[in-house]
C-alpha positions in Angstrom: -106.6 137.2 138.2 -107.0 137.4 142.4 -109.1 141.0 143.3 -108.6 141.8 146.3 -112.1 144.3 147.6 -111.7 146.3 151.0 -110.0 142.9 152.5 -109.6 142.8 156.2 -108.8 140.2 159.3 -108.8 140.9 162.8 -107.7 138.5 165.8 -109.6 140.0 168.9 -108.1 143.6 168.9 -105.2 142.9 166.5 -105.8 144.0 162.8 -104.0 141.7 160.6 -105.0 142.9 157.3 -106.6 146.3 157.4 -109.5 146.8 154.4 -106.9 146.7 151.2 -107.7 146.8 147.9 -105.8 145.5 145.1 -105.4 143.7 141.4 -102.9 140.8 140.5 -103.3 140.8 136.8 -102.2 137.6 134.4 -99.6 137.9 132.5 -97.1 139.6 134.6 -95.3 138.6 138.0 -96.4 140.7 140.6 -94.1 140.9 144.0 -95.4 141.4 147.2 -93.6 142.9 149.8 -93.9 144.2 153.1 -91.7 144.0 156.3 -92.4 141.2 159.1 -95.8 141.6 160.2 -97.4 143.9 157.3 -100.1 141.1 157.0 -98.7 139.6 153.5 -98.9 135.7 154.9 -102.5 136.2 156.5 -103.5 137.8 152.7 -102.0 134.9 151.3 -104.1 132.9 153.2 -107.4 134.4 153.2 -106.9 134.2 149.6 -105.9 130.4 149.5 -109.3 130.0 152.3 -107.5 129.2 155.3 -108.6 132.1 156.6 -111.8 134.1 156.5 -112.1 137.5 156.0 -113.4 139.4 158.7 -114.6 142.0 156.1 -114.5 142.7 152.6 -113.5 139.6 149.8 -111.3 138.2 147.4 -111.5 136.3 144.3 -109.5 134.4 142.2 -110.8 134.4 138.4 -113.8 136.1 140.1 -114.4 133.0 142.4 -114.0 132.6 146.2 -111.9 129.5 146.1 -113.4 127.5 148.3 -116.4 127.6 145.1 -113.5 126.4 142.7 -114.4 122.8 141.5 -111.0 121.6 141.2 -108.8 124.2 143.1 -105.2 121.7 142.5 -105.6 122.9 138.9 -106.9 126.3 139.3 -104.5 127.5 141.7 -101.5 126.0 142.7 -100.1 127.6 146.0 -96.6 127.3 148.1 -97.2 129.1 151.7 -95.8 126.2 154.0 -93.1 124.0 152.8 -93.1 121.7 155.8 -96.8 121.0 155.4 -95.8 117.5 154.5 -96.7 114.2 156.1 -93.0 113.8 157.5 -93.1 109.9 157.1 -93.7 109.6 152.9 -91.6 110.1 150.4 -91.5 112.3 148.4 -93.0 110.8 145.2 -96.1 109.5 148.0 -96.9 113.0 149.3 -97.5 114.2 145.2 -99.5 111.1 144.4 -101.7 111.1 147.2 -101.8 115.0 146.2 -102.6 114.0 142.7 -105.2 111.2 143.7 -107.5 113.9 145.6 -107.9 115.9 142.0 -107.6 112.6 139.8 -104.0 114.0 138.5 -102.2 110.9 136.9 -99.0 109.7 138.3 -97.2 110.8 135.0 -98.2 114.6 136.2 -96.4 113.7 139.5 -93.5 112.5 137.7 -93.3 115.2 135.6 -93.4 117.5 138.6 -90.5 116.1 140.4 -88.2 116.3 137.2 -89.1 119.6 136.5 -88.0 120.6 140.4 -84.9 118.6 139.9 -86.0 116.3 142.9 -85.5 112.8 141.4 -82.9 111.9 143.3 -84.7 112.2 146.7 -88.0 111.4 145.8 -88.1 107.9 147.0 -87.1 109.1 150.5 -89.3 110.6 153.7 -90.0 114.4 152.9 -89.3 114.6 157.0 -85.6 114.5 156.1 -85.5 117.1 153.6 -83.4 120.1 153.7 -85.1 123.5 153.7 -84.1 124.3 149.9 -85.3 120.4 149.1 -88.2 121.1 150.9 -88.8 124.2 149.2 -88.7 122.7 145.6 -90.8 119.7 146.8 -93.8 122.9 147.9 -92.9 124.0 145.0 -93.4 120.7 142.6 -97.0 120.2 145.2 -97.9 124.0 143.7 -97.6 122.9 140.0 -99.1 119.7 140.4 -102.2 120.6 138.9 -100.5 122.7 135.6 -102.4 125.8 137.4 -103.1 128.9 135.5 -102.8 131.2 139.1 -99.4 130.3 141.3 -99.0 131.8 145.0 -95.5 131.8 146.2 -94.6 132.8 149.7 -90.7 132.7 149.7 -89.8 130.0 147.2 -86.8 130.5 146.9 -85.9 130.5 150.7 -83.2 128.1 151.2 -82.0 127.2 147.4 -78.9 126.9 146.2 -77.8 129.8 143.9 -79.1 127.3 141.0 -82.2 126.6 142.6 -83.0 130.5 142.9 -82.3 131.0 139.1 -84.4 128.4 138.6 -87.2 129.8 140.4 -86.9 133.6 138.6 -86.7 132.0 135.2 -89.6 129.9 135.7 -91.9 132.3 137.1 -90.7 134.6 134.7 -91.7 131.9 132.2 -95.5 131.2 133.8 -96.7 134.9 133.6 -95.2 134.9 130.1 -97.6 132.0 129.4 -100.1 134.3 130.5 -100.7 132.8 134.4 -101.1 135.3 137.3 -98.5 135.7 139.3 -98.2 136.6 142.9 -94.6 136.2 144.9 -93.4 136.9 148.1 -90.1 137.4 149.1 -87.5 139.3 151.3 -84.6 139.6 149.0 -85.0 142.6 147.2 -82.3 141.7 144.7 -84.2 138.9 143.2 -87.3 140.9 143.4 -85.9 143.3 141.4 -84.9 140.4 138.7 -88.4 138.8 138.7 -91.4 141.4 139.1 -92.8 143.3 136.6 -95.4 144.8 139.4 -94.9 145.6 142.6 -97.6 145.7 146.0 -96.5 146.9 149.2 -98.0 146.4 152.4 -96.8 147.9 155.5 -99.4 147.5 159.2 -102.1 145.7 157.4 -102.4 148.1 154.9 -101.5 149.1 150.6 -98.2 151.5 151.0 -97.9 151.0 146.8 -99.1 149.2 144.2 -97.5 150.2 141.1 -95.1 148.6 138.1 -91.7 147.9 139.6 -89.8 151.2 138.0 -92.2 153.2 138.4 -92.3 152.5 142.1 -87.9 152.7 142.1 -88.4 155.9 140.1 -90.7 157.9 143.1 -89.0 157.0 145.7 -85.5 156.9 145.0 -83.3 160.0 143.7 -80.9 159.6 140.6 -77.4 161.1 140.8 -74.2 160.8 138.6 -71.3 160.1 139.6 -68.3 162.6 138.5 -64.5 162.0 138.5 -62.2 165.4 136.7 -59.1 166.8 138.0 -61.0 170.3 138.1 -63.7 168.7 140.1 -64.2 172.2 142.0 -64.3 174.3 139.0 -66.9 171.9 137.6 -69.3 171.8 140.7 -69.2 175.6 140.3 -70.6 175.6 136.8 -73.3 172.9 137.1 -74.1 174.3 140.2 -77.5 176.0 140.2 -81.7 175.7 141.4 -82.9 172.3 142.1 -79.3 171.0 141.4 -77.4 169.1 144.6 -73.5 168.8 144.3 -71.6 166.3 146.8 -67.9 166.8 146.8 -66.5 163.4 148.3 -63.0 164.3 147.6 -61.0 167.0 145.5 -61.8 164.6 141.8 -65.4 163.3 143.1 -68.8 164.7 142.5 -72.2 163.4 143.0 -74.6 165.6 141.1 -78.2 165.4 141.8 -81.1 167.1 139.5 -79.1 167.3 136.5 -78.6 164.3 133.7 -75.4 162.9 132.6 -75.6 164.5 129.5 -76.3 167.8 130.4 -73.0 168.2 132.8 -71.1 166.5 130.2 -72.0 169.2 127.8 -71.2 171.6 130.4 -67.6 170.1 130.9 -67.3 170.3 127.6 -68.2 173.7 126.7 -65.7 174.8 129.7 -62.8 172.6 128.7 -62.7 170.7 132.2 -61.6 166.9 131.2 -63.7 164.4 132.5 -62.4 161.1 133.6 -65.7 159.5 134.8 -69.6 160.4 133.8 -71.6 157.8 135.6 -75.5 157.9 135.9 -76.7 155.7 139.1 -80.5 154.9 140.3 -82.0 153.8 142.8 -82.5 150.3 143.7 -85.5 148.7 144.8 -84.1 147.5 148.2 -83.7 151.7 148.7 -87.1 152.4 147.4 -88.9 149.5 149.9 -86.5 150.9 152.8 -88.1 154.5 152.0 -91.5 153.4 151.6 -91.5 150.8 154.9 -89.4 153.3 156.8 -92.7 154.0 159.2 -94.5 150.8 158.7 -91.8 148.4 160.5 -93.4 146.5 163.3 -90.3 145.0 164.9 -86.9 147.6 164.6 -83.9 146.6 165.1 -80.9 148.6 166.4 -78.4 150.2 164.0 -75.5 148.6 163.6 -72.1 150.9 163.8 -70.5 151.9 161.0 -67.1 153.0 161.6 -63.9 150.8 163.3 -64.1 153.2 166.5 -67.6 153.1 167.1 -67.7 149.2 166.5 -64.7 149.2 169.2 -66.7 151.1 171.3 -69.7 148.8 171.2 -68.1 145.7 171.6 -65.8 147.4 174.8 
């Protein structure tokens, strides 16, 4: 478990990190997300201890980890896949890993077949690919067999394989009961892998709640109507705390009632229904609703219509 207690860093009169709180339990995968800049790499870090807090803690097992005895098999991190000594192999950089922690080489062998790295691991890690050199920060963070992983971006620069990989192994680990804590930017996979979800926007805790919840408060569920009477039927569901978008003379989106209940209402009017579909949110539009104040670096819209493309590029 890593507890997290009124955390903060400060460089001169930039806060970082901004006195947060939080709980990454064992047993679960817990994502943590925040747009460039929200501080989630310097948290990372103060909790790995390559940086110091400049107030407040955090513990791992309730431990500081620079007081863990053997840290390669307590906690096995991935914040900096091309922190490798560029001239060894691959198979070298894990052994001399392994030798600081008295890991056998049979751990470091395991390690590389596991992360499907055989094949490369007698040459210089300096030549690696990102996604090789991803699997072999990855392989360096299991080295140890490590009850609590830290994972910032693993699965940046992996093949499609090597990303399914990734989710079904850290899936996996927090089912073996190990604490979990993952960074990434790609909300889809996010959405495939965490079971918890902590959000940090300008140093600070924007949410830290289980994954649907957090989709559930702040995204809206509609459904999605196709009838030939399309008008007569947004009449009758129509009503308080009910929103009806016509988006052509068969469509409806209906907000505030279920699927069910307009179904019923077809139903007891006679108006044939051709399509009944209940959407949710996703969590890439609950993040976007959450972060929509806490992005440091904006970027300008991009046009979405043919003309006003034209006229951009003109």
């Amino acid at each position: 478990m890593i507890t997290a207690e009124g955390l903060g860093k400060r460089y001169g009169d930039k806060i970082a990190v901004d006195g947060i709180s939080f709980t990454v339990r064992q047993g679960s995968v817990t994502g943590f997300l925040g747009p460039n800049g929200a501080g989630k790499s310097t948290t990372m870090r103060m909790i790995v201890g390559l940086d110091r807090p400049t107030t407040g803690r955090v513990t791992i097992n309730g431990k500081d980890y620079r007081q863990l005895t053997s840290p390669l098999t307590e906690v096995g991190a991935l914040l900096d896949a091309k922190a490798v000594h560029i001239g060894r192999s691959a198979r070298n950089h894990l052994r001399a890993l392994a030798a600081t922690h008295g890991i056998p080489n049979s751990r470091v062998d395991e390690v590389i077949d596991i992360t499907g790295i055989g094949s490369v691991a007698r040459k210089r890690a300096g030549g690696f690919s990102l996604g090789m050199g991803q699997r072999l920060g990855i392989a360096a963070a299991l080295l140890g067999d490590p009850h609590t992983l830290i994972l910032d971006e693993p699965v940046n620069g992996l093949d499609p394989e090597g990303v399914r990989w990734v989710r079904e192994f850290v899936r996996h680990a927090a089912s073996e009961g190990r604490t979990v804590l993952l960074s990434s930017h790609l909300m889809s996979e996010m959405s495939q892998t965490a079971d918890h979800v902590i959000v940090l926007g300008r140093g600070r805790v924007l949410a830290d709640a289980p994954l649907s919840d957090l989709v559930r408060a702040w995204t809206t569920a509609r459904v999605h109507v196709r009838s030939p009477r399309a008008a007569e039927l947004a009449d009758a569901v129509a009503g308080r705390d009910v929103e009806v978008v016509t988006t052509d003379q068969f469509t409806l989106d209906v907000t505030g009632l279920p699927a069910s209940r307009i179904g019923d209402i077809a139903a007891e009017r006679g108006i044939a229904v051709h399509e009944l579909t209940p959407t949710s949110g996703s969590l890439e539009d609950a993040y976007l609703a959450l972060t929509g104040d806490a992005v440091e670096y904006r970027t300008r819209a991009v046009p979405q219509t043919d003309a006003a493309l034209e006229g951009a590029l003109a």
